[in-house]
C-alpha positions as CSV (number, residue, x, y, z in Angstrom):
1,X,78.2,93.2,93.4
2,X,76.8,90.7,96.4
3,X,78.0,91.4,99.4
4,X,78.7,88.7,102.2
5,X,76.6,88.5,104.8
6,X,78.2,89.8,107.7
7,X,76.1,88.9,110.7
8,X,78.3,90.8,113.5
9,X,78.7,93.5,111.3
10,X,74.6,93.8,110.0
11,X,74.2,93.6,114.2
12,X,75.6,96.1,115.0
13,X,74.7,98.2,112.6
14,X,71.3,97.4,113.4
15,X,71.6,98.1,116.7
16,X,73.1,101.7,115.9
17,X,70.1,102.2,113.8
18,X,67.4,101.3,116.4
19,X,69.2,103.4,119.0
20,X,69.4,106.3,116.7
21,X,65.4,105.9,116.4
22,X,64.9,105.7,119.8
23,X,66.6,108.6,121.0
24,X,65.5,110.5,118.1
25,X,61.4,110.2,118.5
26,X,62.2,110.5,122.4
27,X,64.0,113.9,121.8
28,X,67.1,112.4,123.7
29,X,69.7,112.9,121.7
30,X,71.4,116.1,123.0
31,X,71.0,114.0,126.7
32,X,72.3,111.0,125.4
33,X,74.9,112.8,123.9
34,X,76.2,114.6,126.8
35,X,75.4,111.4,129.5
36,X,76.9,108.9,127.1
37,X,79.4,110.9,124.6
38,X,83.2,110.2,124.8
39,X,84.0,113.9,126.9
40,X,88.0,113.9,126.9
41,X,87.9,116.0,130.5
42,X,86.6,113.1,132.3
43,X,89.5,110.8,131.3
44,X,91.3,113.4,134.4
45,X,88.2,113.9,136.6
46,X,86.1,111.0,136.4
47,X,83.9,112.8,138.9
48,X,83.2,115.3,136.2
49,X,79.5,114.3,135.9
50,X,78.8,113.1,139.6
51,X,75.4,113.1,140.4
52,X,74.1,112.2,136.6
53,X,73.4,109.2,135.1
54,X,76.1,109.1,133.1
55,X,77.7,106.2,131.7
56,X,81.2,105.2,133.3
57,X,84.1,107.4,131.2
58,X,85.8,104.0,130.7
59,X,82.8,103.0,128.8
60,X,82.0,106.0,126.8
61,X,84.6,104.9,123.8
62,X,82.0,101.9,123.4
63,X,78.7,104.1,124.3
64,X,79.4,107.2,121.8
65,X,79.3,104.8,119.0
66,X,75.8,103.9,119.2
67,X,74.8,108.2,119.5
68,X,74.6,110.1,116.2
69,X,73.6,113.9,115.4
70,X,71.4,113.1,113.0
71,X,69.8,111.5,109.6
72,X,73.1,112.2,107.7
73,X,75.6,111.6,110.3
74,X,74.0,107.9,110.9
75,X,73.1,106.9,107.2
76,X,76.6,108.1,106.0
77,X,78.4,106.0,108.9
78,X,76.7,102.7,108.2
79,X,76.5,102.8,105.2
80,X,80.4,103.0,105.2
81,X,80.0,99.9,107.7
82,X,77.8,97.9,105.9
83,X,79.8,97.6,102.5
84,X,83.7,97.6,104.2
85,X,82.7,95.9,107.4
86,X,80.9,92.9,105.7
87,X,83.6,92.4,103.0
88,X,85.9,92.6,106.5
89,X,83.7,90.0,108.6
90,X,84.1,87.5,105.2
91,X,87.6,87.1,106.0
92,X,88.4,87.7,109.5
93,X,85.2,86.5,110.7
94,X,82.7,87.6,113.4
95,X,85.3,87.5,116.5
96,X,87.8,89.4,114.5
97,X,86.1,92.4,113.2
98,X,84.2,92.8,116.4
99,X,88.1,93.0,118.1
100,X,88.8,95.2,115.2
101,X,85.4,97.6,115.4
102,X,86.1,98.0,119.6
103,X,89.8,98.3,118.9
104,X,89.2,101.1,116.5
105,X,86.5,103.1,119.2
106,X,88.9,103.2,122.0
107,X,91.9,103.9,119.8
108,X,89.7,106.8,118.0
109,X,88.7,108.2,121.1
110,X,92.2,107.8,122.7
111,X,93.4,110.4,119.6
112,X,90.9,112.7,120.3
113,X,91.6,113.1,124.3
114,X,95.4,113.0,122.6
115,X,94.8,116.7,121.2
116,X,92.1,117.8,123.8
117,X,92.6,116.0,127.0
118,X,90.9,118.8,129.0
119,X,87.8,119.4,126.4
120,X,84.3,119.0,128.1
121,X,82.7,118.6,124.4
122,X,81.4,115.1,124.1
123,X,82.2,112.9,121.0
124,X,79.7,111.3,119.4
125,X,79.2,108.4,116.2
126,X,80.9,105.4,115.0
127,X,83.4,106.7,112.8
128,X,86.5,106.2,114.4
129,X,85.3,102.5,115.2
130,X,84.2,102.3,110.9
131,X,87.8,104.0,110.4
132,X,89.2,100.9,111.6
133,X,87.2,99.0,109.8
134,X,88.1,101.2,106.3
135,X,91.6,100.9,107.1
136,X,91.7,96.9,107.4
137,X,89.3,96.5,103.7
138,X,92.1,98.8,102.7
139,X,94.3,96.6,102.9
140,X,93.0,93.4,102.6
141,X,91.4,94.5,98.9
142,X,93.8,97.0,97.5
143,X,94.8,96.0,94.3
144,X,97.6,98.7,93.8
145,X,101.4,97.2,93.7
146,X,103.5,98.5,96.0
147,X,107.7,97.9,95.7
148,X,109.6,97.5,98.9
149,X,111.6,100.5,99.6
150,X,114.8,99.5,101.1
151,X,114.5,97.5,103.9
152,X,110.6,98.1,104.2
153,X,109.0,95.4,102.8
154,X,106.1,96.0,100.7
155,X,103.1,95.5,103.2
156,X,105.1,98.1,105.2
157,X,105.3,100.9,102.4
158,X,101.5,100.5,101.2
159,X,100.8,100.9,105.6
160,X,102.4,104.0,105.5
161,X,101.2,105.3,102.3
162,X,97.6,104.1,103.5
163,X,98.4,106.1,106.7
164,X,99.5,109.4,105.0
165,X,96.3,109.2,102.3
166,X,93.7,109.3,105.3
167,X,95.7,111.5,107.4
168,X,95.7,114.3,104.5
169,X,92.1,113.3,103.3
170,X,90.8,114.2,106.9
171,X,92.9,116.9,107.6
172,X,91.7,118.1,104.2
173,X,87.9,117.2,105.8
174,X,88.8,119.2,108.9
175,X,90.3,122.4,107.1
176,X,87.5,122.5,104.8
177,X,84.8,122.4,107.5
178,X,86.4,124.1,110.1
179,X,87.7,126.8,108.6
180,X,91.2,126.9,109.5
181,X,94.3,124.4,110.7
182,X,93.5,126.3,114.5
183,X,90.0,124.9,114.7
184,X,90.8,121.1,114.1
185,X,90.4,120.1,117.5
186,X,86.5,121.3,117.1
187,X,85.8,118.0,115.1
188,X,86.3,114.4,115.4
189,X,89.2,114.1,112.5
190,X,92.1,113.0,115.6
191,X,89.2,110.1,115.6
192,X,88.8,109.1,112.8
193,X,92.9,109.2,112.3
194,X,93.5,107.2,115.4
195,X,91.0,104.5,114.5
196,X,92.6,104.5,110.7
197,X,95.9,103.5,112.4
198,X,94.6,101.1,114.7
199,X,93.0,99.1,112.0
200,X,96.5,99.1,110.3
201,X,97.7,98.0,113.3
202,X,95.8,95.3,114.1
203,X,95.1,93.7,110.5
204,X,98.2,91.7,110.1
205,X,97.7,90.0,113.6
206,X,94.2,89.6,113.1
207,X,95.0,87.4,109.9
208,X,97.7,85.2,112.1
209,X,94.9,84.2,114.5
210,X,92.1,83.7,112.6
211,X,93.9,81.3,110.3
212,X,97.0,80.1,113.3
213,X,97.2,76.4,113.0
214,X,95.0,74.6,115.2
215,X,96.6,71.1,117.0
216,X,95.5,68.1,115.2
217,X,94.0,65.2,117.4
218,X,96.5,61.8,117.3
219,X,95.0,59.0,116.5
């Protein structure tokens, strides 16, 4: 299987990877972590970190995407970006899956304050931003039939049963690694939920304006 090539989508990914790198031969990561993580506390006190160099908490949705833990944490991630995110950059091109990537970090990162505004852990990686992403090849390639079910139409039910398939496959995740329903809040999974539902959200607009009708010159 060839995939397209993706240019946005192999730059950023590229860009991940360097950064990764970087911050791994430089021993950084725990400081990039904590200077550059998405920490929910600062959302109410900004003036959480005063007197570091720590990137602006408005930024940190963007910033946290480009810090990872490690070798697995990185490699799983883009890998995950490089096969969805190209097939996604073929048809809504390189404007629209970089609105869609963003989109999906602040919207991930929004969940996770959601269920932990006063945490001083920071979030790190680009999987609520790649959740996004899953959830818009999700749609767009699905090749299961879905019925309307009353008045939902058809794109409406396979939304919702997209929705309730990640939701349960990451709490699932989070029960299985955390130990226990109580401990859910110590992982990412709000994330990667939030950025799933935001790439639902934003497919079906997406489509309109990268293929809206452009006015035609009159002779």
């Amino acid at each position: 299987m060839k995939l397209p090539a993706g240019r946005t989508t192999n730059a950023i990914a590229l860009v991940t990877f360097v950064l990764f790198l970087l911050l791994l031969a430089t021993g950084q990561i725990d400081n990039a972590a904590l200077l550059g993580g998405f920490m929910p506390a600062r959302i109410g006190n900004p003036g959480l970190l005063d007197g570091m160099a720590a990137v602006p908490w408005w930024l940190t949705p963007l910033s946290c995407t480009f810090v990872h833990a490690g070798w697995l944490h990185v490699g799983f991630n883009l890998l995950m970006l490089l096969f969805c995110g190209r097939q996604v950059e073929h048809v809504l091109g390189r404007t629209g899956t970089l609105i869609l990537y963003v989109a999906g970090a602040y919207a991930a990162c929004f969940a996770q304050w959601a269920i932990a505004p006063e945490s001083i852990n920071p979030m790190v990686g680009a999987s609520g931003a790649i959740s996004a992403i899953i959830a818009t090849y999700a749609l767009l390639y699905s090749q299961q039939q879905v019925r309307r079910i009353g008045p939902l139409s058809a794109n409406f039910v396979r939304v919702l049963w997209l929705a309730a398939a990640w939701i349960a496959i990451q709490l699932m995740i989070g029960v299985a690694t955390a130990g226990g329903l109580g401990d859910l809040g110590q992982i990412a999974i709000a994330a990667h939920i939030g950025g799933f539902l935001a790439g639902l959200a934003l497919t079906r607009p997406l489509l309109r304006w990268r293929f809206r009708k452009r006015p035609q010159a009159i002779n």
